[in-house]
N, C-alpha and C positions, 0 to 999 in steps of 0.2 A: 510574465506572459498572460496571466488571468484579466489583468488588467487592462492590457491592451485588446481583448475580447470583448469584455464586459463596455470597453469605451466604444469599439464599433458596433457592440449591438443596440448600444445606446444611441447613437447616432442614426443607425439605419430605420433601429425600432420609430424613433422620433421623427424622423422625416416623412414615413411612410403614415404614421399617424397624425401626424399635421396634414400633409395634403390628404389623407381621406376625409377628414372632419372639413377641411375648408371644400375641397369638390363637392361632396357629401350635402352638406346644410344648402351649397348654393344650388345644388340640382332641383335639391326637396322645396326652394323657392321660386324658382325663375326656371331653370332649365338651364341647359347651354347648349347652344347647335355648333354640330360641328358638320365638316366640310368631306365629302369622300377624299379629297387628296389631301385632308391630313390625318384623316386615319389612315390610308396609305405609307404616309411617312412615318408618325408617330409611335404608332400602333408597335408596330411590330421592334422597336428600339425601346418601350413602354416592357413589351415580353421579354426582352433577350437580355435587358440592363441586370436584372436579378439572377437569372442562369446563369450569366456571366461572373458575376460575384460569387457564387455560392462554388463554381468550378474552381476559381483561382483563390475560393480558400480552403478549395480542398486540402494542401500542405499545413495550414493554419495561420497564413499569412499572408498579407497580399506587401510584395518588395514592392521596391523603386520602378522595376522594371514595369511588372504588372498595371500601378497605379499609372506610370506614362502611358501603356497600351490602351485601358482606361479613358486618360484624360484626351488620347488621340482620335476614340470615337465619340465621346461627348466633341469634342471642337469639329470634328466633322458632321456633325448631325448639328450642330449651331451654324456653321455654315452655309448648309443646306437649308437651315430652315428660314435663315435673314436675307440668303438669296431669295429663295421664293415667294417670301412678306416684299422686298422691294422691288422684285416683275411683277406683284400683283398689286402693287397700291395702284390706286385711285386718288387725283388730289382732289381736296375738300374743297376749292374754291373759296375759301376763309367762309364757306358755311358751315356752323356745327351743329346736329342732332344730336338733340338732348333727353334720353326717354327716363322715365319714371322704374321701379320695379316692375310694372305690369309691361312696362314696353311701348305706353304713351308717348310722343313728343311733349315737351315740354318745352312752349311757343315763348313762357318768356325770357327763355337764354339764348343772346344772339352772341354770333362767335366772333 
């Protein structure tokens, strides 16, 4: 059993510290904008992913059962979110904008 602890906190520890390093480095360079309706969405499945975990191991393990309930609100918040990416695209017209780190166009890449 120690084992199977030590492999999920290694896992959780590791993902949690990869995306803050990679968020992290690219805010302290460029920034990134984000949009009121997906912090609306995001945001709050962003908070409750971790509560969630931490209640369902309260026992000290998370079953078969648990990990479905789980993998059934990640698939519905994937859902939700590739619905709302394909009602809001825009086609490119085979034009593409190409910016720089600063946020330049870069006029000599034609799409």
């Amino acid at each position: 059993m120690p084992q199977n602890r030590s492999s999920l906190g290694d896992a959780l520890g590791s993902n949690i510290v990869n995306i803050s390093l990679v968020l992290g480095i690219t805010v302290l360079i460029s920034g990134i904008p984000v949009g009121a309706e997906v912090l609306k969405r995001d945001a709050p499945v962003a908070i409750l992913a971790p509560f969630l975990t931490v209640i369902l191991l309260v026992d000290g393990m998370i079953d078969r059962l648990e990990g479905m309930f789980m993998l059934a609100i990640f698939a519905a918040w994937m859902v939700s979110t590739v619905t709302l990416a394909l009602k809001n695209r825009t086609p490119a017209n085979g034009q593409v904008t190409v910016t720089d780190w600063r946020g330049h166009a870069d006029d000599s890449v034609s799409g």
